[in-house]
C-alpha positions, 0 to 999 in steps of 0.5 A: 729529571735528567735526561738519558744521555745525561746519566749515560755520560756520568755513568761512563765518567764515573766508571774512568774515574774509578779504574784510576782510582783502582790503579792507585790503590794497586800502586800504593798496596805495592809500594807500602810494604817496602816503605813500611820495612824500610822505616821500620828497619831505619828505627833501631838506630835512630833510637839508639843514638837518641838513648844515648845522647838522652843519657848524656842529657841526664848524666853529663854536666857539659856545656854543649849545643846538643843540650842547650844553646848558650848566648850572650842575647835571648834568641827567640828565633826557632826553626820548624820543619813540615813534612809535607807530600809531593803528589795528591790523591792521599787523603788527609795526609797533608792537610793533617801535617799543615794543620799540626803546623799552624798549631805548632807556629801559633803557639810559638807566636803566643809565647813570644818566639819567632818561627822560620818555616823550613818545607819538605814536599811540593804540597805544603810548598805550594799551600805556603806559597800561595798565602805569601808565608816566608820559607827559609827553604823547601825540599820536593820530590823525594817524598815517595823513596827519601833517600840518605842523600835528602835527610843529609842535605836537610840535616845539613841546612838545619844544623847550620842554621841551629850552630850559627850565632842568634846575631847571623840569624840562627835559631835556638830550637828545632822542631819536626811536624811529620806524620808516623806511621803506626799501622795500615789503618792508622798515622798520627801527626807528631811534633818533635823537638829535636834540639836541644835534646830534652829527657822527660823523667818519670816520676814514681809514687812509693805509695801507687800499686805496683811503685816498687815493681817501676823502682826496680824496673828503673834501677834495672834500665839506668844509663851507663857512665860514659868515659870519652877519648879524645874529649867529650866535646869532641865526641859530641861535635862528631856525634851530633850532626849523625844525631840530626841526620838518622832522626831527620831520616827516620822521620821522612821514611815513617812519612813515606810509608804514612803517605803511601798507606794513606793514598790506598785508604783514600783510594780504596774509599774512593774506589767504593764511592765511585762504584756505589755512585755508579749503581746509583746513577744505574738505577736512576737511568733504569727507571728514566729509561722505565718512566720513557718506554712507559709514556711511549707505550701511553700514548700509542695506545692513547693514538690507536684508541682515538683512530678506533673511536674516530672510526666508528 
Protein backbone atom coordinates (compact mmCIF):
# COMPACT_ATOMS: atom_id res chain seq x y z
CA UNK A 1 0.00 0.00 0.00
CA UNK A 2 1.32 3.51 -0.86
CA UNK A 3 2.66 5.56 1.58
CA UNK A 4 0.83 8.72 3.14
CA UNK A 5 2.96 11.37 1.70
CA UNK A 6 2.39 9.48 -1.59
CA UNK A 7 -1.44 9.72 -1.91
CA UNK A 8 -0.89 13.36 -0.23
CA UNK A 9 1.26 14.15 -3.49
CA UNK A 10 -1.03 12.93 -6.07
CA UNK A 11 -4.06 14.29 -4.35
CA UNK A 12 -2.37 18.00 -4.75
CA UNK A 13 -1.42 17.11 -8.29
CA UNK A 14 -4.70 15.90 -9.35
CA UNK A 15 -6.29 18.82 -7.63
CA UNK A 16 -3.76 21.49 -10.19
CA UNK A 17 -4.71 19.37 -13.02
CA UNK A 18 -8.19 19.81 -12.63
CA UNK A 19 -8.17 23.82 -12.08
CA UNK A 20 -6.32 23.69 -15.60
CA UNK A 21 -8.91 21.74 -16.99
CA UNK A 22 -11.79 23.87 -15.53
CA UNK A 23 -10.22 26.78 -16.84
CA UNK A 24 -10.26 25.43 -20.48
CA UNK A 25 -13.57 24.42 -20.05
CA UNK A 26 -14.49 28.05 -19.11
CA UNK A 27 -12.18 29.19 -22.02
CA UNK A 28 -13.85 27.21 -24.43
CA UNK A 29 -17.79 27.71 -23.20
CA UNK A 30 -16.78 31.38 -23.91
CA UNK A 31 -15.67 31.06 -26.95
CA UNK A 32 -18.06 28.58 -28.50
CA UNK A 33 -20.78 30.89 -29.04
CA UNK A 34 -19.22 33.06 -31.26
CA UNK A 35 -17.66 30.38 -33.19
CA UNK A 36 -21.04 28.83 -33.61
CA UNK A 37 -22.89 32.14 -34.70
CA UNK A 38 -20.10 32.81 -36.84
CA UNK A 39 -19.92 29.46 -38.96
CA UNK A 40 -23.64 29.54 -38.72
CA UNK A 41 -24.02 32.97 -40.52
CA UNK A 42 -20.93 31.86 -43.07
CA UNK A 43 -23.45 29.11 -44.43
CA UNK A 44 -26.32 30.80 -46.21
CA UNK A 45 -24.02 32.15 -48.90
CA UNK A 46 -21.80 29.43 -49.36
CA UNK A 47 -24.86 27.34 -49.91
CA UNK A 48 -26.09 29.44 -52.39
CA UNK A 49 -23.13 29.79 -54.51
CA UNK A 50 -23.01 25.94 -54.34
CA UNK A 51 -26.98 25.82 -55.78
CA UNK A 52 -26.10 28.09 -58.07
CA UNK A 53 -23.11 26.38 -59.80
CA UNK A 54 -25.00 22.89 -58.78
CA UNK A 55 -27.85 24.13 -61.24
CA UNK A 56 -25.30 25.41 -63.92
CA UNK A 57 -23.73 21.57 -63.61
CA UNK A 58 -27.33 20.11 -64.24
CA UNK A 59 -28.58 22.70 -66.75
CA UNK A 60 -25.61 24.22 -68.98
CA UNK A 61 -23.78 22.42 -71.35
CA UNK A 62 -19.95 24.13 -71.07
CA UNK A 63 -17.06 23.07 -71.21
CA UNK A 64 -15.47 24.30 -68.18
CA UNK A 65 -13.00 23.25 -65.11
CA UNK A 66 -15.68 24.21 -62.70
CA UNK A 67 -17.32 20.88 -64.20
CA UNK A 68 -14.63 19.02 -65.35
CA UNK A 69 -11.18 19.48 -66.00
CA UNK A 70 -10.32 18.24 -69.74
CA UNK A 71 -6.55 17.07 -70.89
CA UNK A 72 -4.95 15.84 -73.42
CA UNK A 73 -3.28 12.89 -70.87
CA UNK A 74 -5.58 11.02 -67.65
CA UNK A 75 -4.26 13.31 -64.62
CA UNK A 76 -4.34 10.98 -61.89
CA UNK A 77 -3.01 13.44 -59.21
CA UNK A 78 -5.53 14.68 -56.65
CA UNK A 79 -5.40 17.08 -54.05
CA UNK A 80 -6.95 16.51 -50.34
CA UNK A 81 -6.91 19.10 -47.75
CA UNK A 82 -7.10 18.24 -43.82
CA UNK A 83 -8.18 20.39 -41.51
CA UNK A 84 -6.52 19.77 -38.48
CA UNK A 85 -6.16 21.86 -34.96
CA UNK A 86 -3.31 23.79 -33.84
CA UNK A 87 -3.72 23.33 -29.80
CA UNK A 88 -4.38 19.73 -28.01
CA UNK A 89 -6.66 19.10 -25.03
CA UNK A 90 -9.74 18.69 -27.73
CA UNK A 91 -10.42 15.30 -27.30
CA UNK A 92 -10.77 13.23 -30.55
CA UNK A 93 -11.04 16.15 -32.62
CA UNK A 94 -7.96 15.79 -34.54
CA UNK A 95 -7.10 12.13 -34.57
CA UNK A 96 -11.15 11.81 -36.13
CA UNK A 97 -9.84 14.23 -39.21
CA UNK A 98 -6.40 12.38 -39.64
CA UNK A 99 -8.12 9.06 -39.41
CA UNK A 100 -10.80 10.34 -42.22
CA UNK A 101 -7.72 11.23 -43.93
CA UNK A 102 -5.89 7.96 -44.32
CA UNK A 103 -9.30 6.39 -45.32
CA UNK A 104 -9.67 9.06 -47.90
CA UNK A 105 -5.74 8.70 -49.37
CA UNK A 106 -5.93 4.69 -49.16
CA UNK A 107 -8.85 4.89 -51.24
CA UNK A 108 -7.51 7.06 -53.54
CA UNK A 109 -4.36 4.73 -54.02
CA UNK A 110 -6.63 1.87 -54.43
CA UNK A 111 -8.29 3.13 -57.08
CA UNK A 112 -5.06 4.23 -58.90
CA UNK A 113 -5.07 7.83 -58.30
CA UNK A 114 -2.07 9.83 -56.58
CA UNK A 115 -2.82 11.99 -53.72
CA UNK A 116 -0.87 15.47 -52.90
CA UNK A 117 -1.58 16.14 -49.26
CA UNK A 118 -2.26 19.83 -48.42
CA UNK A 119 -2.35 20.31 -44.14
CA UNK A 120 -4.21 23.01 -42.22
CA UNK A 121 -3.23 23.29 -38.18
CA UNK A 122 -0.20 22.42 -36.29
CA UNK A 123 -1.57 18.84 -35.15
CA UNK A 124 -1.85 17.20 -38.33
CA UNK A 125 1.45 19.17 -39.11
CA UNK A 126 3.45 17.54 -37.05
CA UNK A 127 1.61 13.82 -37.06
CA UNK A 128 2.54 14.04 -41.18
CA UNK A 129 5.79 15.07 -40.59
CA UNK A 130 7.07 12.92 -38.15
CA UNK A 131 5.97 9.77 -40.42
CA UNK A 132 7.98 11.61 -43.44
CA UNK A 133 4.74 11.79 -45.44
CA UNK A 134 5.14 14.48 -48.27
CA UNK A 135 3.18 17.81 -47.89
CA UNK A 136 2.83 20.05 -50.61
CA UNK A 137 1.80 22.81 -48.10
CA UNK A 138 0.69 23.57 -44.48
CA UNK A 139 -1.11 26.32 -42.88
CA UNK A 140 -1.13 26.76 -38.80
CA UNK A 141 -2.14 29.15 -36.49
CA UNK A 142 -5.57 30.26 -37.50
CA UNK A 143 -7.15 27.57 -36.36
CA UNK A 144 -9.18 28.93 -33.04
CA UNK A 145 -10.76 32.44 -35.34
CA UNK A 146 -10.03 31.52 -39.30
CA UNK A 147 -10.24 34.66 -40.85
CA UNK A 148 -11.13 35.86 -44.81
CA UNK A 149 -7.24 36.46 -45.13
CA UNK A 150 -6.42 32.31 -44.60
CA UNK A 151 -9.29 30.61 -46.60
CA UNK A 152 -8.31 33.43 -49.41
CA UNK A 153 -4.75 32.32 -49.35
CA UNK A 154 -5.75 28.56 -49.03
CA UNK A 155 -8.26 29.32 -51.84
CA UNK A 156 -5.66 30.53 -53.78
CA UNK A 157 -2.98 27.68 -53.42
CA UNK A 158 -5.50 25.03 -54.31
CA UNK A 159 -7.09 26.83 -57.31
CA UNK A 160 -3.64 27.24 -58.56
CA UNK A 161 -2.68 24.08 -58.29
CA UNK A 162 -6.20 22.44 -59.58
CA UNK A 163 -6.13 25.19 -63.11
CA UNK A 164 -2.40 24.23 -63.87
CA UNK A 165 -1.80 21.68 -66.44
CA UNK A 166 -1.38 17.74 -65.29
CA UNK A 167 2.24 18.20 -67.30
CA UNK A 168 3.12 21.20 -64.32
CA UNK A 169 1.86 19.18 -61.62
CA UNK A 170 -1.69 19.97 -61.43
CA UNK A 171 -4.48 17.95 -59.91
CA UNK A 172 -7.75 16.89 -61.21
CA UNK A 173 -9.78 16.94 -58.23
CA UNK A 174 -10.00 18.64 -54.81
CA UNK A 175 -11.27 17.37 -51.79
CA UNK A 176 -11.78 18.74 -48.09
CA UNK A 177 -11.53 16.33 -44.79
CA UNK A 178 -13.12 18.72 -41.94
CA UNK A 179 -15.17 18.33 -39.35
CA UNK A 180 -18.81 19.97 -39.10
CA UNK A 181 -20.18 21.29 -36.41
CA UNK A 182 -23.98 19.97 -36.00
CA UNK A 183 -24.68 20.61 -32.20
CA UNK A 184 -22.68 21.23 -28.60
CA UNK A 185 -22.60 17.46 -28.17
CA UNK A 186 -22.13 16.18 -31.73
CA UNK A 187 -19.28 16.84 -34.75
CA UNK A 188 -19.30 14.38 -37.56
CA UNK A 189 -16.05 14.06 -39.89
CA UNK A 190 -16.87 14.85 -43.44
CA UNK A 191 -15.15 14.39 -46.80
CA UNK A 192 -16.20 16.97 -49.60
CA UNK A 193 -15.36 17.14 -53.06
CA UNK A 194 -15.41 20.37 -54.26
CA UNK A 195 -14.04 20.50 -57.70
CA UNK A 196 -15.27 19.21 -60.20
CA UNK A 197 -18.85 20.52 -58.94
CA UNK A 198 -20.74 16.74 -58.97
CA UNK A 199 -24.92 17.11 -58.63
CA UNK A 200 -26.52 13.92 -57.00
CA UNK A 201 -29.99 13.74 -58.55
CA UNK A 202 -32.65 11.88 -56.87
CA UNK A 203 -34.25 9.40 -58.24
CA UNK A 204 -38.42 9.16 -57.36
CA UNK A 205 -40.32 6.01 -57.74
CA UNK A 206 -43.93 6.70 -59.42
CA UNK A 207 -45.20 3.60 -57.51
CA UNK A 208 -43.43 4.23 -53.54
CA UNK A 209 -46.11 6.11 -51.00
CA UNK A 210 -45.88 9.50 -51.03
CA UNK A 211 -43.87 9.66 -55.11
CA UNK A 212 -46.41 12.32 -56.33
CA UNK A 213 -45.97 14.52 -53.27
CA UNK A 214 -41.71 14.41 -54.17
CA UNK A 215 -42.73 14.94 -58.10
CA UNK A 216 -44.31 18.19 -57.30
CA UNK A 217 -42.03 18.85 -54.54
CA UNK A 218 -39.30 18.73 -57.62
CA UNK A 219 -41.26 20.41 -60.12
CA UNK A 220 -41.78 23.50 -57.40
CA UNK A 221 -37.68 23.55 -56.83
CA UNK A 222 -36.54 23.28 -60.31
CA UNK A 223 -33.46 25.49 -61.31
CA UNK A 224 -34.07 28.56 -62.97
CA UNK A 225 -32.38 29.14 -66.82
CA UNK A 226 -29.33 31.40 -66.77
CA UNK A 227 -28.83 34.37 -69.44
CA UNK A 228 -24.87 35.30 -69.03
CA UNK A 229 -23.23 38.93 -70.02
CA UNK A 230 -20.77 39.10 -70.94
CA UNK A 231 -20.25 35.01 -71.66
CA UNK A 232 -20.59 32.60 -69.49
CA UNK A 233 -17.00 31.73 -69.58
CA UNK A 234 -16.22 34.72 -68.36
CA UNK A 235 -18.82 34.42 -65.54
CA UNK A 236 -17.50 31.35 -64.51
CA UNK A 237 -14.02 32.27 -64.43
CA UNK A 238 -15.13 35.25 -62.25
CA UNK A 239 -17.55 32.88 -60.19
CA UNK A 240 -15.25 30.11 -59.53
CA UNK A 241 -12.53 31.20 -57.42
CA UNK A 242 -15.24 32.94 -54.79
CA UNK A 243 -16.83 29.44 -55.17
CA UNK A 244 -13.31 27.67 -53.53
CA UNK A 245 -12.90 30.52 -51.45
CA UNK A 246 -16.71 30.85 -49.50
CA UNK A 247 -16.96 26.80 -49.34
CA UNK A 248 -12.96 26.52 -48.03
CA UNK A 249 -14.16 29.46 -45.61
CA UNK A 250 -17.19 27.54 -44.43
CA UNK A 251 -15.34 24.63 -43.87
CA UNK A 252 -12.59 26.37 -41.30
CA UNK A 253 -15.19 28.35 -39.44
CA UNK A 254 -17.58 24.80 -38.88
CA UNK A 255 -14.06 23.35 -37.91
CA UNK A 256 -13.38 26.25 -35.34
CA UNK A 257 -16.65 25.96 -33.82
CA UNK A 258 -16.26 21.83 -33.63
CA UNK A 259 -13.00 22.15 -32.27
CA UNK A 260 -13.91 24.62 -29.63
CA UNK A 261 -17.18 22.51 -28.68
CA UNK A 262 -14.95 19.41 -28.72
CA UNK A 263 -12.28 21.11 -26.27
CA UNK A 264 -15.34 21.87 -23.36
CA UNK A 265 -16.76 18.04 -23.78
CA UNK A 266 -12.99 17.02 -23.34
CA UNK A 267 -12.35 19.12 -20.66
CA UNK A 268 -15.57 18.84 -18.76
CA UNK A 269 -15.14 14.99 -19.05
CA UNK A 270 -11.58 15.60 -17.84
CA UNK A 271 -13.00 17.83 -15.18
CA UNK A 272 -14.93 15.03 -13.84
CA UNK A 273 -12.16 12.26 -13.93
CA UNK A 274 -9.99 14.27 -12.05
CA UNK A 275 -12.30 14.97 -9.34
CA UNK A 276 -13.69 11.25 -9.16
CA UNK A 277 -9.62 10.22 -9.00
CA UNK A 278 -9.37 13.01 -6.36
CA UNK A 279 -12.17 11.10 -4.03
CA UNK A 280 -10.86 8.32 -4.83
CA UNK A 281 -7.15 8.68 -3.83
CA UNK A 282 -9.18 10.54 -0.49
CA UNK A 283 -10.23 7.75 0.54
CA UNK A 284 -7.59 5.47 0.00
CA UNK A 285 -5.38 8.13 2.11
CA UNK A 286 -8.19 8.02 4.83
CA UNK A 287 -8.14 4.53 5.16
CA UNK A 288 -3.96 4.45 4.94
CA UNK A 289 -3.99 7.09 7.65
CA UNK A 290 -7.09 4.60 9.59
CA UNK A 291 -4.75 1.46 8.87
CA UNK A 292 -1.67 3.93 10.60
CA UNK A 293 -3.40 5.33 13.67
CA UNK A 294 -4.67 1.63 14.06
CA UNK A 295 -1.23 -0.21 14.24
CA UNK A 296 0.01 2.89 16.64
CA UNK A 297 -2.75 2.45 19.11
CA UNK A 298 -1.73 -1.50 18.89
CA UNK A 299 1.26 -1.44 19.77
CA UNK A 300 1.21 0.97 22.75
CA UNK A 301 -1.28 -1.19 24.19
CA UNK A 302 0.75 -4.19 23.35
CA UNK A 303 3.79 -2.06 25.11
CA UNK A 304 2.07 -0.86 28.48
CA UNK A 305 0.32 -4.63 28.77
CA UNK A 306 4.06 -6.18 28.64
CA UNK A 307 5.25 -3.17 31.19
CA UNK A 308 2.09 -4.54 33.36
CA UNK A 309 2.99 -8.27 33.09
CA UNK A 310 6.85 -7.56 33.68
CA UNK A 311 5.64 -5.55 36.62
CA UNK A 312 3.86 -8.00 38.41
Amino acid sequence: MASQLAYKSRIASTKSLAKIFNAQEMIASSHIAKARDVAMEAKPYSDAISDALAALVAHAKLDHPIFKKHENKPNHHVAVLALTSDRGMAGPYTSSVLRETETLLTRLDSEGKIPELYVYGRRGITYYKYRNRDIKATWEGHTDEPGVEIAEEISKTLLDAYMKPGEQGGVSELYIVYTEFINMVSQKVRILRMLPVQVVTKEIDPNAEGAQEEIEKARDLTAPLYSFEPSAEEVLDKILPKYVQSRIHECLLTAAASETASRQNAMHTATDNANSLIDDLTRKYNATRQASITQELTEIIASADALNTSEE
